[in-house]
Structure formats: C-alpha cells, structure tokens
DRENTOR-681955 format. One line per field, with one value per atom (N, C-alpha, C): atom name; x, y, z; residue in one letter. Coordinates in nm, 3 decimals, padded with zeros to 5 digits, always signed. Example, Ala and Ser with C-alpha at 12.3 -4.5 7.8 and 13.67 -1.06 7.14 Angstrom:
atom (N|CA|C|N|CA|C)
xx (+01.319|+01.230|+01.320|+01.285|+01.367|+01.290)
yy (-00.569|-00.450|-00.330|-00.225|-00.106|+00.003)
zz (+00.780|+00.780|+00.780|+00.708|+00.714|+00.787)
type (A|A|A|S|S|S)
***
This chain:
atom (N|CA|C|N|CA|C|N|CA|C|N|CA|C|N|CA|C|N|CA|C|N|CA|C|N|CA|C|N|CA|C|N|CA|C|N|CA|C|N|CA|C|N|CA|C|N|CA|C|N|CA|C|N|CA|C|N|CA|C|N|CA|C|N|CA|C|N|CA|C|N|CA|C|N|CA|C|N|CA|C|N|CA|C|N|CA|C|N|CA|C|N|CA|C|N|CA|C|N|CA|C|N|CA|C|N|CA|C|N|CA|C|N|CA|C|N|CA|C|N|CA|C|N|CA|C|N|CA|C|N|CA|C|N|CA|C|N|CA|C|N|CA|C|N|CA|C|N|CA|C|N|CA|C|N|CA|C|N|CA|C|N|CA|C|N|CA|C|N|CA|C|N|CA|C|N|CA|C|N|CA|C|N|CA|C|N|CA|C|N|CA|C|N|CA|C|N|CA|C|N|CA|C|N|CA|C|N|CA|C|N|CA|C|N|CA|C|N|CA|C|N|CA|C|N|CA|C|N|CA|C|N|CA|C|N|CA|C|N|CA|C|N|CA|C|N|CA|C|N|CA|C|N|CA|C|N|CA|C|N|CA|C|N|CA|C|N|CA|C|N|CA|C|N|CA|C|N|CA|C|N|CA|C|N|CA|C|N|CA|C|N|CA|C|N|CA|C|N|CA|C|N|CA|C|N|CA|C|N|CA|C|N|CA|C|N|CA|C|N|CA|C|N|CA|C|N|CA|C|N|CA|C|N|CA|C|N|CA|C|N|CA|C|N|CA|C|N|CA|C|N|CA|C|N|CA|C|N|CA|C|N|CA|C|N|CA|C|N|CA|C|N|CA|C|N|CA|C|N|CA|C|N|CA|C|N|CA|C|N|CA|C|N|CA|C|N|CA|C|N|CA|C|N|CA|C|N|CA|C|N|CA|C|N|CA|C|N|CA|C|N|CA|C|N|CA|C|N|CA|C|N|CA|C|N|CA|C|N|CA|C|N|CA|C|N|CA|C|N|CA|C|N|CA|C|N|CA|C|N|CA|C|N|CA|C|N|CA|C|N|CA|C|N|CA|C|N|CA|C|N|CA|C|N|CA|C|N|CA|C|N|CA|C|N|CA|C|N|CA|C|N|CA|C|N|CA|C|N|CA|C|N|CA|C|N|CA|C|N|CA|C|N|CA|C|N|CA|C|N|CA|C|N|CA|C|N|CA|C|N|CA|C|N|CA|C|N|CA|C|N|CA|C|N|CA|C|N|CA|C|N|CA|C|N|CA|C|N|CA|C|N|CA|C|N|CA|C|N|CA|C|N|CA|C|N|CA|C|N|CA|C|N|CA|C|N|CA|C|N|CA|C|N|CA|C|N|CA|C|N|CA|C|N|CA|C|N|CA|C|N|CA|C|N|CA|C|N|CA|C|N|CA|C)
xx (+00.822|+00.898|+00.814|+00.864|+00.830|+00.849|+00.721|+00.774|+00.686|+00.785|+00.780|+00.773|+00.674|+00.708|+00.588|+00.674|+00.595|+00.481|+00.503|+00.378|+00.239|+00.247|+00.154|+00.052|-00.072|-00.204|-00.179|-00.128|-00.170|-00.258|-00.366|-00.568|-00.617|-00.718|-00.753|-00.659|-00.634|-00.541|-00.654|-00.563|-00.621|-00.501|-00.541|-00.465|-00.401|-00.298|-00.266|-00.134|-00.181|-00.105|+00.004|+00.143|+00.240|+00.321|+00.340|+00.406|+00.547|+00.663|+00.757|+00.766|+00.773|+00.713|+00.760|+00.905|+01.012|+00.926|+00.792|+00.775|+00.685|+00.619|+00.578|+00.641|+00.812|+00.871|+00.969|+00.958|+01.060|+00.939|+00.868|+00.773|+00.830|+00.946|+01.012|+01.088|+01.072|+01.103|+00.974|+01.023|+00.905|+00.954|+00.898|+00.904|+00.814|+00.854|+00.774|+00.663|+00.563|+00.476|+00.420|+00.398|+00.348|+00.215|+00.149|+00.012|-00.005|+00.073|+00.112|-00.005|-00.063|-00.164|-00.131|-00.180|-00.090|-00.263|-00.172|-00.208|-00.326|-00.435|-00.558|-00.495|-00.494|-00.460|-00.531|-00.615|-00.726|-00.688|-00.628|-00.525|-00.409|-00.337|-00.207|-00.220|-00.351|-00.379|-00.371|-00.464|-00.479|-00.349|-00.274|-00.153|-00.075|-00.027|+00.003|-00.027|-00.131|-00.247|-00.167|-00.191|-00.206|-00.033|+00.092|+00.169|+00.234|+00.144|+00.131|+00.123|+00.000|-00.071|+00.013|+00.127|+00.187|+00.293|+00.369|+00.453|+00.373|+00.263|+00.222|+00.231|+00.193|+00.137|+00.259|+00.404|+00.544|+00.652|+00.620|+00.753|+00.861|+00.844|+00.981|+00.941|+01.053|+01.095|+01.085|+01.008|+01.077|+01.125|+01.248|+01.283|+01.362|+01.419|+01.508|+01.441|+01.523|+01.456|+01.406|+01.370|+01.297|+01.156|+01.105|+00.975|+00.854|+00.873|+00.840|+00.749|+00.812|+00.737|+00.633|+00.607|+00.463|+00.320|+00.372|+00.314|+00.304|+00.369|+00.386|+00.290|+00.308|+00.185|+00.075|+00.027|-00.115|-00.210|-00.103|-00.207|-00.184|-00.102|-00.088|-00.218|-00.262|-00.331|-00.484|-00.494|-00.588|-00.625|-00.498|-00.551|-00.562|-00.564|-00.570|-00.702|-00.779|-00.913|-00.930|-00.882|-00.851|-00.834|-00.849|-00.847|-00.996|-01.117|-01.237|-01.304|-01.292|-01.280|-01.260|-01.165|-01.082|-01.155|-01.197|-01.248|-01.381|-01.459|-01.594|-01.569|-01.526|-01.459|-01.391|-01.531|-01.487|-01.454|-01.483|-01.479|-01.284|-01.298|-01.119|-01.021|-01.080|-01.009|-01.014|-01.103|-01.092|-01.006|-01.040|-00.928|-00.780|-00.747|-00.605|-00.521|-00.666|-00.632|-00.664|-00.704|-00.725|-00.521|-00.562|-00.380|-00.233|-00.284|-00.166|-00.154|-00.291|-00.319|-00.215|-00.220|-00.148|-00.011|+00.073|+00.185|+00.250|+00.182|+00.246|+00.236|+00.161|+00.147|+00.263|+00.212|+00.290|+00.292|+00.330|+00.345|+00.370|+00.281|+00.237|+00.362|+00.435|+00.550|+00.487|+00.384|+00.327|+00.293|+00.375|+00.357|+00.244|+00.094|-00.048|-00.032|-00.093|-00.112|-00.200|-00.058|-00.141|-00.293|-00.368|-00.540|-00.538|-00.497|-00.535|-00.705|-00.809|-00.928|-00.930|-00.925|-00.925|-00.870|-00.746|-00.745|-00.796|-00.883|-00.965|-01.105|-01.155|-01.291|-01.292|-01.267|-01.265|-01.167|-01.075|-00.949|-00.808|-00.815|-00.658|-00.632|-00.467|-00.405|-00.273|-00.262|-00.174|-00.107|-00.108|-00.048|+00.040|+00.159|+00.204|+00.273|+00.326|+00.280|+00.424|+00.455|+00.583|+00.715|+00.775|+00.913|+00.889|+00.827|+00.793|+00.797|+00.681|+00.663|+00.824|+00.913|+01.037|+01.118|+01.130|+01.185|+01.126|+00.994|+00.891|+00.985|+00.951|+01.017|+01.174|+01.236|+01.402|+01.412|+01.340|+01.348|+01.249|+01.118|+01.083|+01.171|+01.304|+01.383|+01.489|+01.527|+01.588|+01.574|+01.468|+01.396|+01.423|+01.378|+01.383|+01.530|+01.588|+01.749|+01.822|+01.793|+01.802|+01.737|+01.701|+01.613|+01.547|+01.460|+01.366|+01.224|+01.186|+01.060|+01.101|+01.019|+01.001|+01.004|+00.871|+00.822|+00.942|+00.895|+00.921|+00.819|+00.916|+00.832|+00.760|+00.629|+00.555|+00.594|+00.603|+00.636|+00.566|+00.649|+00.607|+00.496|+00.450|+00.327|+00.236|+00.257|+00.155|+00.109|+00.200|+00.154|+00.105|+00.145|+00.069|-00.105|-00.070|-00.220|-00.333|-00.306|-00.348|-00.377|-00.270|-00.267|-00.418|-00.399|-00.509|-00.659|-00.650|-00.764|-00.847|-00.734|-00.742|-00.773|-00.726|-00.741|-00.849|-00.919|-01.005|-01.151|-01.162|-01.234|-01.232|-01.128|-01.098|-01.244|-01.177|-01.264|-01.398|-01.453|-01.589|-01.699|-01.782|-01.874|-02.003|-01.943|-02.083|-02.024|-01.903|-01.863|-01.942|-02.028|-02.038|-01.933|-01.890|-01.731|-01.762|-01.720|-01.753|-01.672|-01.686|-01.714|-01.572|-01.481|-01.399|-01.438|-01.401|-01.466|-01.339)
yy (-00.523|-00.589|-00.704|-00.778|-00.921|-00.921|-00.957|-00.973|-01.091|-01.194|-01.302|-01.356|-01.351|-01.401|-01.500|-01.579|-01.703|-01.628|-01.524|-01.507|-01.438|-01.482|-01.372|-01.503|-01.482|-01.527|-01.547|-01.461|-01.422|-01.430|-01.425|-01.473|-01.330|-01.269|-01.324|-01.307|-01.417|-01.338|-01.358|-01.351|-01.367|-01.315|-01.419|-01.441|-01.275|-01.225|-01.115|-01.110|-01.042|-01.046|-00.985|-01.022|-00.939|-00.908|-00.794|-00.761|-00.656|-00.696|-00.602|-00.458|-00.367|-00.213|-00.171|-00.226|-00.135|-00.204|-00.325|-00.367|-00.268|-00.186|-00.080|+00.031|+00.047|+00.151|+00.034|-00.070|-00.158|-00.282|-00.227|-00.313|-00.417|-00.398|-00.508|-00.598|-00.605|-00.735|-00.791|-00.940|-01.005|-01.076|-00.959|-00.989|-01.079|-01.190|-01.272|-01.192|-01.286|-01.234|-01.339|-01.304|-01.436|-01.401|-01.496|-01.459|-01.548|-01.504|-01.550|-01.518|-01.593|-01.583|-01.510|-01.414|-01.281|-01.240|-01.146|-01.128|-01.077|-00.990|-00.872|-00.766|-00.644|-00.487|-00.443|-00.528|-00.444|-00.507|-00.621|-00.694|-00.617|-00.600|-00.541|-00.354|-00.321|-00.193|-00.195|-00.325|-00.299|-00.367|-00.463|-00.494|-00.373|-00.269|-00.152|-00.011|-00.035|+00.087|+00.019|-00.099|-00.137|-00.149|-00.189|-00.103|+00.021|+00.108|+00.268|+00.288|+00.292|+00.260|+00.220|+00.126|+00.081|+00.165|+00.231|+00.313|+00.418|+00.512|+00.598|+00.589|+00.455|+00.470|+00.474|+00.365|+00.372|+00.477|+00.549|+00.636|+00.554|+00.450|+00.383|+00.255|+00.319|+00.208|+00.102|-00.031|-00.206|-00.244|-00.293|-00.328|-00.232|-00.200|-00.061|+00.105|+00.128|+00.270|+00.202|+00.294|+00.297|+00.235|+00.240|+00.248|+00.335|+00.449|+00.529|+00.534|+00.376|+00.314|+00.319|+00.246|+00.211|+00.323|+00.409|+00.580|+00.555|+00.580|+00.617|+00.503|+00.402|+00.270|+00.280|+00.328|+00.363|+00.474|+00.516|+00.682|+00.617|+00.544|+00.501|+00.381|+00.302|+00.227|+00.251|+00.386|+00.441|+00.535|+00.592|+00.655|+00.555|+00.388|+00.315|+00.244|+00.299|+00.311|+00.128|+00.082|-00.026|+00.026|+00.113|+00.167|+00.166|+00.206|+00.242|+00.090|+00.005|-00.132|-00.203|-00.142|-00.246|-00.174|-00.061|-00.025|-00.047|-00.073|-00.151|-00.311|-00.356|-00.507|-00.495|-00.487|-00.468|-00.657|-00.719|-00.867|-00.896|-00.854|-00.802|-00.743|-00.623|-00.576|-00.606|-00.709|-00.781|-00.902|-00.988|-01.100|-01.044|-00.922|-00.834|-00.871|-00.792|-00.763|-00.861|-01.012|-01.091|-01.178|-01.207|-01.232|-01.147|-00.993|-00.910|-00.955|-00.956|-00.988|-01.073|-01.210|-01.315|-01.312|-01.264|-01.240|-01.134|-01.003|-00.917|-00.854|-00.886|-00.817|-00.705|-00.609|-00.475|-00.413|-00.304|-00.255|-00.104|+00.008|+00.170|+00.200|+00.321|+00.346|+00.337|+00.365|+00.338|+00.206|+00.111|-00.065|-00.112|-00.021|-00.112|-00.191|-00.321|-00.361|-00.285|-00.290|-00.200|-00.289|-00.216|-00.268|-00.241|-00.387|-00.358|-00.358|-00.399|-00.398|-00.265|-00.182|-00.020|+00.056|-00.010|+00.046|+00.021|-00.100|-00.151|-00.125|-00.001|+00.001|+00.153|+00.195|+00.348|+00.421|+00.374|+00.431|+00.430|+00.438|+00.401|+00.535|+00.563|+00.647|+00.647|+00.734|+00.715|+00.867|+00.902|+01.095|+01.074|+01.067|+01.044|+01.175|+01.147|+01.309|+01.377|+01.467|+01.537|+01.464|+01.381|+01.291|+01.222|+01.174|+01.064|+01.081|+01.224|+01.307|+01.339|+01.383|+01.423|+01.290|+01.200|+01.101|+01.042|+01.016|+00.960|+01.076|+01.196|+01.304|+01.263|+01.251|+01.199|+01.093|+00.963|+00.812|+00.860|+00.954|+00.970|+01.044|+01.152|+01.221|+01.112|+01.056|+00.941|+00.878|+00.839|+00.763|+00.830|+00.968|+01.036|+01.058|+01.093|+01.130|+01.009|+00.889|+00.798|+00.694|+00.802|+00.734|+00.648|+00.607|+00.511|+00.497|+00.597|+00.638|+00.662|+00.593|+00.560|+00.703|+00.793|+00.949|+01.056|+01.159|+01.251|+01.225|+01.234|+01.212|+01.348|+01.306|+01.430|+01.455|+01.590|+01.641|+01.605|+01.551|+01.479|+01.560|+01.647|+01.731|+01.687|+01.677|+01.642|+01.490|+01.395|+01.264|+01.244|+01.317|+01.339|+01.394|+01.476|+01.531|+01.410|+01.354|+01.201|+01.155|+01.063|+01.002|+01.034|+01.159|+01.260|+01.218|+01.213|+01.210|+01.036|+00.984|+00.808|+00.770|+00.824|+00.822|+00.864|+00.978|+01.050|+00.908|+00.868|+00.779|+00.658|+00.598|+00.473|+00.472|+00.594|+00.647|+00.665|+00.708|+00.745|+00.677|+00.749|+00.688|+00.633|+00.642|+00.570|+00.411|+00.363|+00.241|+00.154|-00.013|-00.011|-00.150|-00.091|-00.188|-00.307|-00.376|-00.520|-00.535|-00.648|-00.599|-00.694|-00.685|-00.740|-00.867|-01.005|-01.134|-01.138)
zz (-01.040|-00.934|-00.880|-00.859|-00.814|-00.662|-00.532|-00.396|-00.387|-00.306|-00.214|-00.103|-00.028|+00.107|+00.162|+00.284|+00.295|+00.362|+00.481|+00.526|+00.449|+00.313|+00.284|+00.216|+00.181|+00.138|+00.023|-00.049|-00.245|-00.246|-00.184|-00.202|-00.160|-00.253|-00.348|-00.488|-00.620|-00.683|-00.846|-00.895|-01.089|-01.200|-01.311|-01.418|-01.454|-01.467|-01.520|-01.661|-01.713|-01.839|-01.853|-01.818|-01.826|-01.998|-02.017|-02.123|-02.095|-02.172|-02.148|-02.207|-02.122|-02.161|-02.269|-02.322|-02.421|-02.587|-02.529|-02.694|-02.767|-02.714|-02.770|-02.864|-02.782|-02.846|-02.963|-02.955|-03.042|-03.125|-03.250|-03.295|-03.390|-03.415|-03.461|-03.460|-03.287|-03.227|-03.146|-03.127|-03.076|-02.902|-02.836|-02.655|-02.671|-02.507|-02.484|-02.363|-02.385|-02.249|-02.154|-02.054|-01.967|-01.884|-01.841|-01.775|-01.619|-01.554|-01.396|-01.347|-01.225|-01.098|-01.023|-00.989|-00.914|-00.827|-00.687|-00.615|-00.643|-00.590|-00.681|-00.609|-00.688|-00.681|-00.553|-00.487|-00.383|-00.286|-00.307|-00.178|-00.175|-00.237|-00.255|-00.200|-00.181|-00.162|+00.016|+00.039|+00.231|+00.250|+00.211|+00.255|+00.319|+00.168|+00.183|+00.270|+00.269|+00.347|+00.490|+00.561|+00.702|+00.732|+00.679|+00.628|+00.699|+00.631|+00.632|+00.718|+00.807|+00.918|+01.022|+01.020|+01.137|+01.116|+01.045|+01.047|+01.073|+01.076|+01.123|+01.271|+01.304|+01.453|+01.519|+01.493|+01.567|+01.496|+01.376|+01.335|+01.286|+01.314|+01.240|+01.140|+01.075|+00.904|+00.963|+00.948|+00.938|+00.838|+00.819|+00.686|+00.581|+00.677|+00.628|+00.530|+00.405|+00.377|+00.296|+00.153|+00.096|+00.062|+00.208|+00.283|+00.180|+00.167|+00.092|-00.004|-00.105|-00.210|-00.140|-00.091|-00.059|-00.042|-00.004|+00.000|-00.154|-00.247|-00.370|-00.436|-00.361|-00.481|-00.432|-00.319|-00.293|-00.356|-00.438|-00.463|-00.630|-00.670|-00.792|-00.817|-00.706|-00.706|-00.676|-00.637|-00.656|-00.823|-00.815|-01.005|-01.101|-01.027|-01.142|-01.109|-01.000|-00.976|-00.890|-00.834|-00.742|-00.600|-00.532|-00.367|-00.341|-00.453|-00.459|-00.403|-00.506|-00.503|-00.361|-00.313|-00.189|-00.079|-00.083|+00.033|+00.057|-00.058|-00.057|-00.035|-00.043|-00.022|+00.164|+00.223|+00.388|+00.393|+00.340|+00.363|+00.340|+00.241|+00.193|+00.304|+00.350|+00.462|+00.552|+00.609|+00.777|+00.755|+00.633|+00.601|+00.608|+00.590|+00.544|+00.732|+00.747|+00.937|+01.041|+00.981|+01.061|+01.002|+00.912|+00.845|+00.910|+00.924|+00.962|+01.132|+01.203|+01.371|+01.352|+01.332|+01.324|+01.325|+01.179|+01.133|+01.162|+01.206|+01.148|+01.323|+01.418|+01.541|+01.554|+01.595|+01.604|+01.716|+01.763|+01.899|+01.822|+01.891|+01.882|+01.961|+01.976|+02.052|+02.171|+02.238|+02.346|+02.433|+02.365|+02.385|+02.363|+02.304|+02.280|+02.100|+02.140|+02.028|+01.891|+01.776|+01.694|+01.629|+01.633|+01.591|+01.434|+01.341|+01.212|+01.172|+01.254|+01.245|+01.251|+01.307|+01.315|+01.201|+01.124|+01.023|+00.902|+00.878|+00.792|+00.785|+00.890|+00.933|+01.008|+00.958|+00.949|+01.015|+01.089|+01.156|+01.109|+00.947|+00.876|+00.889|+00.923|+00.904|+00.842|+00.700|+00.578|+00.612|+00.656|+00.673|+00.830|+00.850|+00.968|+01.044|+01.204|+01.217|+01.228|+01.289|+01.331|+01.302|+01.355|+01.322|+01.213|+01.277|+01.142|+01.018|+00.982|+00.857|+00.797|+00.881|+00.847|+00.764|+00.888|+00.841|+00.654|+00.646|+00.537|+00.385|+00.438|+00.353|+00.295|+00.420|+00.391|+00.257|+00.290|+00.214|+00.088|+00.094|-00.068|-00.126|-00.072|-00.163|-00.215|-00.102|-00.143|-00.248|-00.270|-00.344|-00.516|-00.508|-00.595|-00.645|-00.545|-00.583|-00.687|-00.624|-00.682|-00.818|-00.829|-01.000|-00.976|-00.882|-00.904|-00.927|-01.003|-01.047|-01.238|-01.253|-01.419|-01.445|-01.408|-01.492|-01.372|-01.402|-01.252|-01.150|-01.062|-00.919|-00.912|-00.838|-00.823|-00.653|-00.619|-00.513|-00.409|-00.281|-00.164|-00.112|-00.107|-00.032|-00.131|-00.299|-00.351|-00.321|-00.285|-00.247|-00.113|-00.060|+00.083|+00.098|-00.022|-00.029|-00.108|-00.228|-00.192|-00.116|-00.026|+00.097|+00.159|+00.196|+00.279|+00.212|+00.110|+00.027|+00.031|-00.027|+00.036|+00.207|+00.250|+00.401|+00.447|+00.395|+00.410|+00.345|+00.216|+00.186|+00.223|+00.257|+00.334|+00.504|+00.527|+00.650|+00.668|+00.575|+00.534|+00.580|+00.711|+00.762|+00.642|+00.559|+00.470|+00.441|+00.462|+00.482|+00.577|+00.491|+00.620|+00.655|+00.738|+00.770|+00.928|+00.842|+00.952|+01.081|+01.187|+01.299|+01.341|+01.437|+01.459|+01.561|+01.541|+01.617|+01.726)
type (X|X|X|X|X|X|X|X|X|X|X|X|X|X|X|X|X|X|X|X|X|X|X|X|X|X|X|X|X|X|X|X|X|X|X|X|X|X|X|X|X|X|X|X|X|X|X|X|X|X|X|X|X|X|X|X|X|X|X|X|X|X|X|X|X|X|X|X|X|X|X|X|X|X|X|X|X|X|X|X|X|X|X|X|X|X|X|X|X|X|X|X|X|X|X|X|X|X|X|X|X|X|X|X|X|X|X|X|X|X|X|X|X|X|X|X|X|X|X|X|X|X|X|X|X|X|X|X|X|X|X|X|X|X|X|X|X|X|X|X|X|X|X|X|X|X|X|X|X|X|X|X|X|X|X|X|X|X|X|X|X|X|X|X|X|X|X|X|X|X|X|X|X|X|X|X|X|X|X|X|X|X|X|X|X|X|X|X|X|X|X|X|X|X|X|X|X|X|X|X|X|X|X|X|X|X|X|X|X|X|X|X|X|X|X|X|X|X|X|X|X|X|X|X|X|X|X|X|X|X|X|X|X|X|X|X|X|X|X|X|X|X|X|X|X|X|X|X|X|X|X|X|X|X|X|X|X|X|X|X|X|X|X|X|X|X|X|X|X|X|X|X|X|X|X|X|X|X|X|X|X|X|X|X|X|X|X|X|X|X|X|X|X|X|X|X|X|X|X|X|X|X|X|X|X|X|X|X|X|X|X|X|X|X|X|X|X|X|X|X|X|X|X|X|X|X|X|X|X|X|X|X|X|X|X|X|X|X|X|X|X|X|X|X|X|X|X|X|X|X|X|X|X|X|X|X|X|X|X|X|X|X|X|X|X|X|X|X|X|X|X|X|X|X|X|X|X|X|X|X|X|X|X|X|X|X|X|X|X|X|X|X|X|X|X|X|X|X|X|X|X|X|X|X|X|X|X|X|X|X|X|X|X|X|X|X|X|X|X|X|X|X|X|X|X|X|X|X|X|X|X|X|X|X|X|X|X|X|X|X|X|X|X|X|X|X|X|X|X|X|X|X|X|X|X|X|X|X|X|X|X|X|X|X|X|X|X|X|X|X|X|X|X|X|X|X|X|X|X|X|X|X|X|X|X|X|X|X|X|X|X|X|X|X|X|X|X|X|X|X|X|X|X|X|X|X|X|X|X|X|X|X|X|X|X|X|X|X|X|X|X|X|X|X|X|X|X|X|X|X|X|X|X|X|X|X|X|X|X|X|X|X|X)
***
C-alpha cells in the first residue's frame, strides 16, 4: 500500500526495490519492477509507534477504523528486525516528535498536551487500557473478518503480547535517549 501526505518528512528515506509478489508463483511471465525513494522502515516504525501512543493516551480512532493496522505493522516491523534499529536511532525519534509537536499536536482525554518526546524516550505506550483495549479488539476483528491480512491473522492477545514486548524495549533504561529543547 502506498500512503501520501503533505504533512509528512519522507526523511530519512532510500532506494527500495519493489517486485510484484504473484512473479514468484508465475515464472513465465515477465512483471515489471520499480526502485522508488521510499520512506526508511525505522521512520515508518516511530511514525506508527507515536500513533499508537496517542490513541493509547485519548481512546479514540482519528481517521476512522481500521486503526488497528498499525498495531499489526509494528510487531511486523519488528520481526523484520527494523524496531531494534529505530530505537537506537534516538536522533530518529526526537526528529519523529519534534515533526509530530508541530503537525500532529494532540490532546490526552484530560486536555494536556500529548508529549511525543515522552514517547520517543522511554515513555511509549503501545498496550492501551480498559475501553480503549475493547474498542482496538473490535477494528482488529474487523480487520480480520474482512480479509485483510495476506496469511492468518495471529490472535489479538498474541499481538498485544508483542506490542508489550516492543514497548517494553522501546522503554529500556539502557537507551540513552535525548533530551527535549
């Protein structure tokens, strides 16, 4: 899937090689392929993560359902060993949260400004709590009900338990995570 929008950086990005998946199972035809400038996987991770993070902190969807994805590309973007990457790249995650400050300013149900420096520097939260959790549950069955997962979906407690795990390392006082100006 292809996303577009003006407010976003694409920086940092690099050459990536796209190929169409079905030429593997069809070797006797000839797909084209292309090699577009695309975003980096470790940008596309704190985008997502901070994201997460703001739906944790207010409980509610922006941008209607299938919200969900995004849960689902973080734990994917970690088994493809790019979360490891992005979270050592504290230079990465303050640029994420100095960009989101700007564009993306948010409000906690409590009216405080949500702090993406806090979630880039040891305070991300990807596991959301009571309502919320319900709601998150609703849009990944959704999600599922609706065929939009290539393999079988693996069961929402198991992506949660991820989450937990990512969240858990994101966090990790051995980060040493830079300082908000």
């Amino acid at each position: 899937m292809l996303e577009f929008g003006a407010r976003s950086t694409g920086e940092p990005s690099e050459p990536r090689l796209i190929q169409c998946d079905a030429a593997a199972y069809l070797p006797m035809l000839v797909f084209p392929t292309a090699t577009p400038q695309v975003m980096r996987a470790e940008r596309t991770f704190w985008e997502k993560a901070t994201a997460i993070h703001v739906f944790c902190a207010q409980g509610v969807f922006r941008g209607g359902e299938r919200f969900a994805r995004h849960w689902h590309d973080v734990t994917r973007l970690d088994a493809a060993g790019f979360v490891d990457a992005a979270i050592k790249d504290t230079a990465l995650g303050k640029a994420v949260a100095d960009h989101k400050g700007i564009f993306f300013a948010e409000k906690s149900l409590h009216g405080e400004l949500i702090d993406y420096y806090a979630a880039v520097s040891g305070g991300l939260q990807l596991v959301p709590d009571d309502a919320a959790l319900a709601k998150l549950a609703s849009d990944y069955q959704n999600m599922v009900d609706d065929g939009l997962f290539l393999d079988e979906a693996e069961p929402f407690e198991a992506l949660l338990q991820r989450c937990r795990v990512i969240q858990q390392k994101a966090n990790s006082p051995s980060i040493n995570f830079p300082v908000a100006e």
